[in-house]
FIDREN-535088 format. One record per atom (N, C-alpha, C): residue number from 1; residue in one letter; x, y negated, z negated. Coordinates in steps of 0.001 Angstrom, whole numbers, plus 500000, padded with zeros to 6 digits. Layout:
! FIDREN-535088
num,residu,east,north,up
NUM,A,X,Y,Z
...
***
This chain:
! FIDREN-535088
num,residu,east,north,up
1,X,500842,501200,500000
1,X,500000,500000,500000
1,X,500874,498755,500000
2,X,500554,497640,500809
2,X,501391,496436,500648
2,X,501039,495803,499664
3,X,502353,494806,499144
3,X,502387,493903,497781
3,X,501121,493327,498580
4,X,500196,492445,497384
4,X,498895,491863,497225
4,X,498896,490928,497818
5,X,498040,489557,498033
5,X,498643,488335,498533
5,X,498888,487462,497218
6,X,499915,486604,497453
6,X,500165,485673,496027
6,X,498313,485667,495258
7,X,498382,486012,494184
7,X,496933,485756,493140
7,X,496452,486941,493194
8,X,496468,487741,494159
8,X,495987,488816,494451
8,X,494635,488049,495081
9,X,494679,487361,495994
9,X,493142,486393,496807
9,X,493205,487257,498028
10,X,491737,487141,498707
10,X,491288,487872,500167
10,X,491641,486590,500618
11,X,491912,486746,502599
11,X,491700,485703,503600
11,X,491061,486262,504504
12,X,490294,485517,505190
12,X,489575,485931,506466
12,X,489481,484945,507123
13,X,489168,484414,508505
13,X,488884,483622,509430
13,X,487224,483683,510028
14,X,487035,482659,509745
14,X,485350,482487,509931
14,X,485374,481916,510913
15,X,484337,482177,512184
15,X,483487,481510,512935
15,X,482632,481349,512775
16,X,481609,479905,511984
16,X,480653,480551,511434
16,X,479774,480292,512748
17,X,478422,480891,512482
17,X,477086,481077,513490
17,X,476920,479788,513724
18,X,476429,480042,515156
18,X,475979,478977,515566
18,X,474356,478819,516124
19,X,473856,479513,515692
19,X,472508,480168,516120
19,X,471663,479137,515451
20,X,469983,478822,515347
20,X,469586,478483,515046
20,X,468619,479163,513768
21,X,468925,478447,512724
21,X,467731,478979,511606
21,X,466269,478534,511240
22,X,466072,478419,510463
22,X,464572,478328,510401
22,X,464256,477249,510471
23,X,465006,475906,509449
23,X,464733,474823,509180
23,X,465632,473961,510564
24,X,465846,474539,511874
24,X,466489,474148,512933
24,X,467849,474004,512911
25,X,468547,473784,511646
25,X,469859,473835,511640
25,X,470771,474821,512069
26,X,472069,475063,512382
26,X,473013,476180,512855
26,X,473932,476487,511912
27,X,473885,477638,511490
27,X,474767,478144,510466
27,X,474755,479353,509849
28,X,475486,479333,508377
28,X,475608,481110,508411
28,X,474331,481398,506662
29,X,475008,482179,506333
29,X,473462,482735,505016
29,X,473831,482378,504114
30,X,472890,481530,503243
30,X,473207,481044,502132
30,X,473168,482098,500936
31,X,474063,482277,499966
31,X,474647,483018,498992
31,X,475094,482335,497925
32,X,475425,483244,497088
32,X,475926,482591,495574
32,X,477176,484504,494641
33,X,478393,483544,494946
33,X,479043,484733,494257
33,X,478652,484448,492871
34,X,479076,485717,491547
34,X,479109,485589,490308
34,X,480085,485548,489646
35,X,481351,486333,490132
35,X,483148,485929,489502
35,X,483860,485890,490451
36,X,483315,485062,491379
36,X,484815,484602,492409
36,X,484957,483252,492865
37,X,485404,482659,492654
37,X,485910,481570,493186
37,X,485936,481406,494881
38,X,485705,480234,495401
38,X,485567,480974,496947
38,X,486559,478721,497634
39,X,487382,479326,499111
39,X,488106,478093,499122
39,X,487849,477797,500627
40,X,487370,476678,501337
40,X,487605,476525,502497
40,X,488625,475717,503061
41,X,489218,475868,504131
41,X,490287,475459,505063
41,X,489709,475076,506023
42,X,489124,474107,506515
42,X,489076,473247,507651
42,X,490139,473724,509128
43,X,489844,474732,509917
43,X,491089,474557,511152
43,X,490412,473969,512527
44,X,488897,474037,512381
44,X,488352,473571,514031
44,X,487307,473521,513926
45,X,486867,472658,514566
45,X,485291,472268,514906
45,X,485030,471065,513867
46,X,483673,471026,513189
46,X,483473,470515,512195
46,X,481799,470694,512211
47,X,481198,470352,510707
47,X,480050,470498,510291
47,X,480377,470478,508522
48,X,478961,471145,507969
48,X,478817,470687,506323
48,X,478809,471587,505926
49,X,478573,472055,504188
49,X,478409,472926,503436
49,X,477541,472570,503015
50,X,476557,473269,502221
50,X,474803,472546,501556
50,X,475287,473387,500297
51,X,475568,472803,499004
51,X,475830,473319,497842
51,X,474812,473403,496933
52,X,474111,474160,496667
52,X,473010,474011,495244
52,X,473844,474644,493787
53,X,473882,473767,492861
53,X,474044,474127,491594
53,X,473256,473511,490329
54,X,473934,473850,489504
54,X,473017,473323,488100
54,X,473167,471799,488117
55,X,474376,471426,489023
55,X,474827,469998,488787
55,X,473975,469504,489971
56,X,473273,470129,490683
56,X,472407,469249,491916
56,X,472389,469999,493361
57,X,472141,469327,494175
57,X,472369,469906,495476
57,X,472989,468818,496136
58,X,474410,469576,496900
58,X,475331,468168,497578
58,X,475400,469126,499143
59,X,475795,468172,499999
59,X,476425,468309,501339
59,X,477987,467386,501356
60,X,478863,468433,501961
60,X,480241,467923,502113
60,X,480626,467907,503357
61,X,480963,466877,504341
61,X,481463,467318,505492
61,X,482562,468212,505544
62,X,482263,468850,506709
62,X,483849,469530,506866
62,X,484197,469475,508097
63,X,485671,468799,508450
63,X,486612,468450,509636
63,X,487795,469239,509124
64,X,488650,469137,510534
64,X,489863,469865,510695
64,X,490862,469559,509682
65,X,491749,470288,508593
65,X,492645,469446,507050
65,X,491432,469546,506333
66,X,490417,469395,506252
66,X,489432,469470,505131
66,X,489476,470910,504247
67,X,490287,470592,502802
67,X,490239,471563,502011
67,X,488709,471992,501291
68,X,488005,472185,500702
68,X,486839,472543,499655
68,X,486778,473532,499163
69,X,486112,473718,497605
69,X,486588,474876,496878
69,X,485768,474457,495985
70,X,484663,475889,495384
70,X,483777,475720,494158
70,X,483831,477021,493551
71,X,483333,477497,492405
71,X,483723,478386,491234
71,X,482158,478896,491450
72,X,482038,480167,490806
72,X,480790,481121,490850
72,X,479978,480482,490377
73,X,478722,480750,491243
73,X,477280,479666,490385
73,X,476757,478935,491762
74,X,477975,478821,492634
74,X,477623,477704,493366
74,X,476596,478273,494772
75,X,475660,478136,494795
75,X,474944,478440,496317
75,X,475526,477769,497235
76,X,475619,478536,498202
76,X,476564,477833,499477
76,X,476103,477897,500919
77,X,476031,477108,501806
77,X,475374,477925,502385
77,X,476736,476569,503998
78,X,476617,477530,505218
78,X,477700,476324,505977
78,X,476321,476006,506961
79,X,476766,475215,507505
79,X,476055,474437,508755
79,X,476966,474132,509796
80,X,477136,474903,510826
80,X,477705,474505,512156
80,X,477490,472852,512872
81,X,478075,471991,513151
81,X,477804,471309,513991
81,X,478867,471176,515580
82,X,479256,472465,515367
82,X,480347,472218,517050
82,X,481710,472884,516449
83,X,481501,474565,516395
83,X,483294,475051,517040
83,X,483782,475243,515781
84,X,482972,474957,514140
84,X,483075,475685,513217
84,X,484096,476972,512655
85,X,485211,476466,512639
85,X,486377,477454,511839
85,X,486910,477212,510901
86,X,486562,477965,509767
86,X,487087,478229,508583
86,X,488192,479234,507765
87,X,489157,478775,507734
87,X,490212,479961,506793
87,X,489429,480053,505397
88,X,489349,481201,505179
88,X,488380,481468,503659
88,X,489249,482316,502902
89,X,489775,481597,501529
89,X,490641,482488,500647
89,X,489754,482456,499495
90,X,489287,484011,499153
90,X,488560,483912,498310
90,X,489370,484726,497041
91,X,488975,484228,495476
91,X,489572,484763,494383
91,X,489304,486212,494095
92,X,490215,487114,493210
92,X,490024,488317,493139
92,X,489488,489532,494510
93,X,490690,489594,495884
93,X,489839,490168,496518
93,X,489964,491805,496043
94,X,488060,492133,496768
94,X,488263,493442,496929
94,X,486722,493192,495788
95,X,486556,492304,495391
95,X,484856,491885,494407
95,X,484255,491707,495389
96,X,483947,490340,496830
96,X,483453,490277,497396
96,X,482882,491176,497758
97,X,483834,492164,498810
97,X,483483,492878,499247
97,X,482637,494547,498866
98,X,482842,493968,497119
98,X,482095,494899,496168
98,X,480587,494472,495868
99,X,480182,493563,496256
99,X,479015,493348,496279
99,X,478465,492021,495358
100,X,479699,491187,495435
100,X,479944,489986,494063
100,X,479470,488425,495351
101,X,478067,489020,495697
101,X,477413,487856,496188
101,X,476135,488417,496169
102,X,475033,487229,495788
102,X,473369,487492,496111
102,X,473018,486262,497042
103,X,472173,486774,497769
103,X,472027,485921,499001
103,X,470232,485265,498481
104,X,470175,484750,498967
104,X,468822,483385,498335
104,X,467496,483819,499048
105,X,467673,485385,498988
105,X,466027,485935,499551
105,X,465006,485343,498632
106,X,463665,485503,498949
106,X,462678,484563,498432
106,X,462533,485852,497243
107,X,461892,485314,495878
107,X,461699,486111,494493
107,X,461482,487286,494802
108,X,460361,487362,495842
108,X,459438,488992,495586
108,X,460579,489979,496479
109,X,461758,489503,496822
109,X,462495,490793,497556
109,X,464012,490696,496077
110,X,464105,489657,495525
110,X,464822,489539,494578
110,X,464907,490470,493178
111,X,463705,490488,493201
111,X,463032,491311,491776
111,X,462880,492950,492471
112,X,462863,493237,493360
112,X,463234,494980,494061
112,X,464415,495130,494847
113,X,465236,495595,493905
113,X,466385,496525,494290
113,X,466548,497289,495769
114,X,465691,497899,495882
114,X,465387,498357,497016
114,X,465072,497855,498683
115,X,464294,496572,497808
115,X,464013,496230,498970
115,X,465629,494628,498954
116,X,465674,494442,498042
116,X,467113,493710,498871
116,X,467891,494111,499225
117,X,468315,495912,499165
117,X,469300,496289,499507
117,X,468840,496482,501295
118,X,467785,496593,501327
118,X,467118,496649,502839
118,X,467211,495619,503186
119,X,466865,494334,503047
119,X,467475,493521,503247
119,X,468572,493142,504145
120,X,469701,493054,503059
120,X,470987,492771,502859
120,X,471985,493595,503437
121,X,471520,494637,503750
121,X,472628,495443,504456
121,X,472421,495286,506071
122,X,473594,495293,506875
122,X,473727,495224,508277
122,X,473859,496848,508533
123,X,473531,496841,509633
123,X,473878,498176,510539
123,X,475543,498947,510211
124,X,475709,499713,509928
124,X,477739,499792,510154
124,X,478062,498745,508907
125,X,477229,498196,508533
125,X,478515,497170,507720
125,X,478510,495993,508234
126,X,477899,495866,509525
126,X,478335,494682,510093
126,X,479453,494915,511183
127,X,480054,495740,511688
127,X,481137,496629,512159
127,X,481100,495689,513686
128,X,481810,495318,514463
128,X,481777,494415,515498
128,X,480787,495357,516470
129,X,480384,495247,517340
129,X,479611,496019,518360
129,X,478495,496014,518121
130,X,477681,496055,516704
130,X,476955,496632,516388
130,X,475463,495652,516740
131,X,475643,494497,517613
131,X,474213,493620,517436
131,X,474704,492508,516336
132,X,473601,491170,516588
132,X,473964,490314,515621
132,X,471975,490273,515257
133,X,471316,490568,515863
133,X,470013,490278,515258
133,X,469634,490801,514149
134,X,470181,491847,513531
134,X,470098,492207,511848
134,X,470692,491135,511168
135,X,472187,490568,511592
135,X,472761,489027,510853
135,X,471684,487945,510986
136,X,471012,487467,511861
136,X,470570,486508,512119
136,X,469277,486927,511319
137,X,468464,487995,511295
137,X,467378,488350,510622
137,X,467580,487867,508846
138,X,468711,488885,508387
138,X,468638,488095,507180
138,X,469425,486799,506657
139,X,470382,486308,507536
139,X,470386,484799,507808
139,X,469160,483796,507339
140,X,468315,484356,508717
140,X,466914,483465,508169
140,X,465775,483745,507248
141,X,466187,484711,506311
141,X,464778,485187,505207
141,X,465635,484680,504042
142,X,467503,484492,503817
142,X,467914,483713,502882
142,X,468032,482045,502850
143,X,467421,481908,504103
143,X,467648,480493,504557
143,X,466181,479781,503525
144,X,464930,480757,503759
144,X,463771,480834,503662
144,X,463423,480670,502177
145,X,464380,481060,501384
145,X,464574,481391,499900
145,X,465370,480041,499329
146,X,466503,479816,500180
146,X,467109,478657,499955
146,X,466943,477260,499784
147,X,465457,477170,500842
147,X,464586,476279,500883
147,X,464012,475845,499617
148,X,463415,476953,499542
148,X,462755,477202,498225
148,X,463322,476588,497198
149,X,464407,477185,496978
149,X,465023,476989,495546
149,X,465466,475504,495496
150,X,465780,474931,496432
150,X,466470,473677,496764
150,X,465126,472186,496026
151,X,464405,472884,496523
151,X,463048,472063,496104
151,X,462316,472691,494762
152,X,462574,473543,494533
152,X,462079,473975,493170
152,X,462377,473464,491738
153,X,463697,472827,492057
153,X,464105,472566,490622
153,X,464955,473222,489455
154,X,465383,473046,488290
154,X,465947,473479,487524
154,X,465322,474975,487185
155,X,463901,475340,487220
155,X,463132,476279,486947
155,X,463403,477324,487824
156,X,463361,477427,489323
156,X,463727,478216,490017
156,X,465559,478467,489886
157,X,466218,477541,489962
157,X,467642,478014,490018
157,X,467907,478897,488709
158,X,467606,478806,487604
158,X,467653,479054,486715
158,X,467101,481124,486786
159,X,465724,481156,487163
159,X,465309,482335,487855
159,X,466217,483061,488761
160,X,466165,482231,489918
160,X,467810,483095,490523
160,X,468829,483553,490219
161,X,469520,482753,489450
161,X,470576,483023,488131
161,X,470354,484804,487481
162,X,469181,484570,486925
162,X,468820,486014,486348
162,X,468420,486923,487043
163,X,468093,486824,488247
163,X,467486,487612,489163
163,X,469186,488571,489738
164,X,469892,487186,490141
164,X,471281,487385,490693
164,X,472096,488249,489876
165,X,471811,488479,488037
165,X,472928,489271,487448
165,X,472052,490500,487643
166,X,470416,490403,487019
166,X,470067,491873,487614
166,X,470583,492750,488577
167,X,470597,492141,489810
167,X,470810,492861,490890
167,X,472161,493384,490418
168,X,473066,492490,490408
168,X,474687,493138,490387
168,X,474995,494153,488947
169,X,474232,494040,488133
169,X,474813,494885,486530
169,X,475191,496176,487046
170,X,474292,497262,487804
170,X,475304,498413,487718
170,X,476076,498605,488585
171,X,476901,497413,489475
171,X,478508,497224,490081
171,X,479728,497128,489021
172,X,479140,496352,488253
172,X,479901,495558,487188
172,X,481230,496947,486690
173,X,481095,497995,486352
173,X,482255,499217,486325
173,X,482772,498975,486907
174,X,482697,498924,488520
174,X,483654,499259,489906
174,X,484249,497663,489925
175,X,483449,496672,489136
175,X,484372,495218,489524
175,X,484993,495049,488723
176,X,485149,495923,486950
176,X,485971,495319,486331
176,X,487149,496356,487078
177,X,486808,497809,487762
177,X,488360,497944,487968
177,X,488847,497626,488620
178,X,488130,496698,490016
178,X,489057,496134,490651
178,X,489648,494760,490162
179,X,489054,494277,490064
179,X,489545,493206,488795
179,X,490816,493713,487958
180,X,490516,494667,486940
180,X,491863,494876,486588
180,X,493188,495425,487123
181,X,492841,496372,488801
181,X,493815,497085,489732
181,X,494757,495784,490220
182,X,493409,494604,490158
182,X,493977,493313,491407
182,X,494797,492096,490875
183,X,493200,491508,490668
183,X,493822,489962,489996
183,X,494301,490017,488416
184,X,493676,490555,487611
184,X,494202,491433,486558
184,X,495823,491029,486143
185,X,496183,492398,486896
185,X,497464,493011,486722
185,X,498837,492230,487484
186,X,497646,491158,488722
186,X,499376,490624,489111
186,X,499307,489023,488414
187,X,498246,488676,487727
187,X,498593,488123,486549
187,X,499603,488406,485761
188,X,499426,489395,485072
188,X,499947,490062,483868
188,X,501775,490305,484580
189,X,501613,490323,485465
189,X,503231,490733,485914
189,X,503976,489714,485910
190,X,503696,488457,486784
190,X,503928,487341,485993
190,X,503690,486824,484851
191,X,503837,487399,484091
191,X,503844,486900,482676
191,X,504930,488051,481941
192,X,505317,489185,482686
192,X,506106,489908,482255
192,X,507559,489457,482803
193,X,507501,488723,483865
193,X,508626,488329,484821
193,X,509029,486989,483703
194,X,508263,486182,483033
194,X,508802,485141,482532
194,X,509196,485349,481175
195,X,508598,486936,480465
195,X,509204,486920,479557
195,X,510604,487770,480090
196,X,510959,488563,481059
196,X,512407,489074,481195
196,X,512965,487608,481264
197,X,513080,486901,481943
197,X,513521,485864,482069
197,X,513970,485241,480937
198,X,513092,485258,479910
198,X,513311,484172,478460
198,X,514819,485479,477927
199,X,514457,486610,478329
199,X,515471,487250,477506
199,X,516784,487998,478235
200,X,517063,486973,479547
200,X,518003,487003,480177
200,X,517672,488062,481230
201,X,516752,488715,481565
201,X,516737,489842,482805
201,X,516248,489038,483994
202,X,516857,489219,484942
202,X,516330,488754,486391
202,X,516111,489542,487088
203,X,516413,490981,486486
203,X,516473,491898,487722
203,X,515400,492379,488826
204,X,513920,491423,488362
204,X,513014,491508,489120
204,X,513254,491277,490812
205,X,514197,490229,491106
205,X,514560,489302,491414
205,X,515099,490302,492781
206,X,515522,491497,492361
206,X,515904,492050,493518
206,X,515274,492360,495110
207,X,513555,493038,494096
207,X,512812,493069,494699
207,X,512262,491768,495637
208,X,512659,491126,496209
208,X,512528,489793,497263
208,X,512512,490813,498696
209,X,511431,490003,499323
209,X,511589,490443,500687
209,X,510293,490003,501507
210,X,509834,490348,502314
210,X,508364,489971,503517
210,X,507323,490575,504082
211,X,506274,490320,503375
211,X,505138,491600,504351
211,X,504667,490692,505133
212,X,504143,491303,506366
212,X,503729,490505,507813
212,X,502495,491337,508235
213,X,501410,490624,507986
213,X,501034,491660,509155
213,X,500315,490202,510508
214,X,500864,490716,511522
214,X,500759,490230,513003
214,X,499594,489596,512875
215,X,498358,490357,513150
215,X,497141,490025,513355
215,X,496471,490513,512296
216,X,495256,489297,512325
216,X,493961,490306,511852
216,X,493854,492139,512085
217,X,493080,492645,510768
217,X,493046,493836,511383
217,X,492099,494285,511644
218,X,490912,493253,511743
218,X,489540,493551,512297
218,X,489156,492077,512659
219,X,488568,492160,513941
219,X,488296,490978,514400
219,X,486542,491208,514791
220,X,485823,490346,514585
220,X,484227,489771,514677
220,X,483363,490971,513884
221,X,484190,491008,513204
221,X,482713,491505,512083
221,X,481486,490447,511580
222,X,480284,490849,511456
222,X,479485,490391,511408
222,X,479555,489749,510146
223,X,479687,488904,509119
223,X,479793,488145,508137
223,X,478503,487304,507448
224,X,478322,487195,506205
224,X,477326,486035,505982
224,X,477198,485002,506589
225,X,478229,484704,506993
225,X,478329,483151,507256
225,X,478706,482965,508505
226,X,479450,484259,509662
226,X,479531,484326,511224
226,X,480510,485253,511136
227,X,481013,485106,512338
227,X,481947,486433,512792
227,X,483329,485908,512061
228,X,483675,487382,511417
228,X,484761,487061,510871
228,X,485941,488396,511248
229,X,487586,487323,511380
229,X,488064,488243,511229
229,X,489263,488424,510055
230,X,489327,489601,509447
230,X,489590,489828,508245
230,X,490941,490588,508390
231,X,491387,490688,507033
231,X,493019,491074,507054
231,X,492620,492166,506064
232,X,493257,493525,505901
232,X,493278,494393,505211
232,X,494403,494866,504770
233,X,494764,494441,503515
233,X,496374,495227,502709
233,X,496383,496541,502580
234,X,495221,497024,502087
234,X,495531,498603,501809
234,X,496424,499202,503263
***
């Protein structure tokens, strides 16, 4: 397996959608992680982010150099306006992709397990080839929810909130171990590196050297937010 990336963080490259949603806008599915931190990189195009939190609902432009970055809680949702590319380094990877996002379906698919997992799941995974009208389908039934909540008030976000840990509690095993396999442990190593250090060992130091990998190792997977292509360490 290759060394982690510095933090032990995922990257991927977003295109996000450019399709049209419900409320006419172009963009990808609005979501809300619960322990990850999530960062955007501005490389092309430009358009907004629509943020709902406890602190309000904001829009941020985003142009080319435009950094942005919010902590779990935050509903997110992007808006295309023209050519939309995003570098996305998100915290602790290997959660995401564990299921450490709820997407802003309306209550009555929120409160059945079942039926958000019907929902929420793509064909394959999302696997490139596979069609984008399952993406775009639940694209627009979280768009639909998003609405909702946006205008609802402290009362509804608050509902989502609890709705959102329901769903995820019996992941929570498989995320603390990746959590502790990932971001965890290469914490903890730096912190072992600075105490050799205090007591004269450098010999960490040997270990220096470069992992590369060329390309993406999957390109246009179907994504919340558009086609993405993603890097895989294992």
């Amino acid at each position: 397996m290759r060394a982690q990336l510095p933090g032990a963080v995922g990257v991927s490259k977003l295109s996000v959608y450019d399709t049209t949603a419900p409320d006419g806008l172009h963009g990808g599915t609005p979501h809300m992680h619960l322990t990850c931190s999530e960062s955007y990189v501005v490389v092309a195009g430009q358009g907004r982010v629509q943020t709902l939190a406890s602190s309000g609902y904001a829009e941020t432009p985003l142009r080319p150099g435009t950094v942005a970055w919010f902590p779990p809680g935050t509903i997110h949702r992007l808006v295309n306006e023209g050519g939309l590319q995003i570098v996305v380094l998100m915290q602790n990877s290997g959660l995401p992709e564990a299921g450490d996002a709820v997407l802003t379906f309306p209550p009555s698919v929120l409160a059945d397990p079942e039926a958000y997992r019907a929902a929420a799941t793509l064909p394959s995974g999302g696997a490139p080839g596979t069609g984008l009208a399952p993406a775009f389908a639940r694209r627009d039934l979280a768009v639909t929810g998003f609405l909702a909540l946006r205008d609802g008030g402290p009362a509804a976000l608050a509902e989502f909130h609890a709705a959102a840990a329901r769903l995820v509690a019996p992941k929570l095993p498989e995320w603390r171990k990746r959590w502790r396999d990932g971001a965890l442990r290469v914490a903890e190593e730096t912190g072992r590196q600075i105490d050799a250090l205090a007591e004269g060992d450098h010999s960490h130091l040997v270990n220096g050297g470069i992992e590369v990998l060329p390309e993406a190792s999957e390109h246009g997977r179907h994504g919340m937010c558009g086609l993405l292509d993603t890097y895989h360490l294992a």
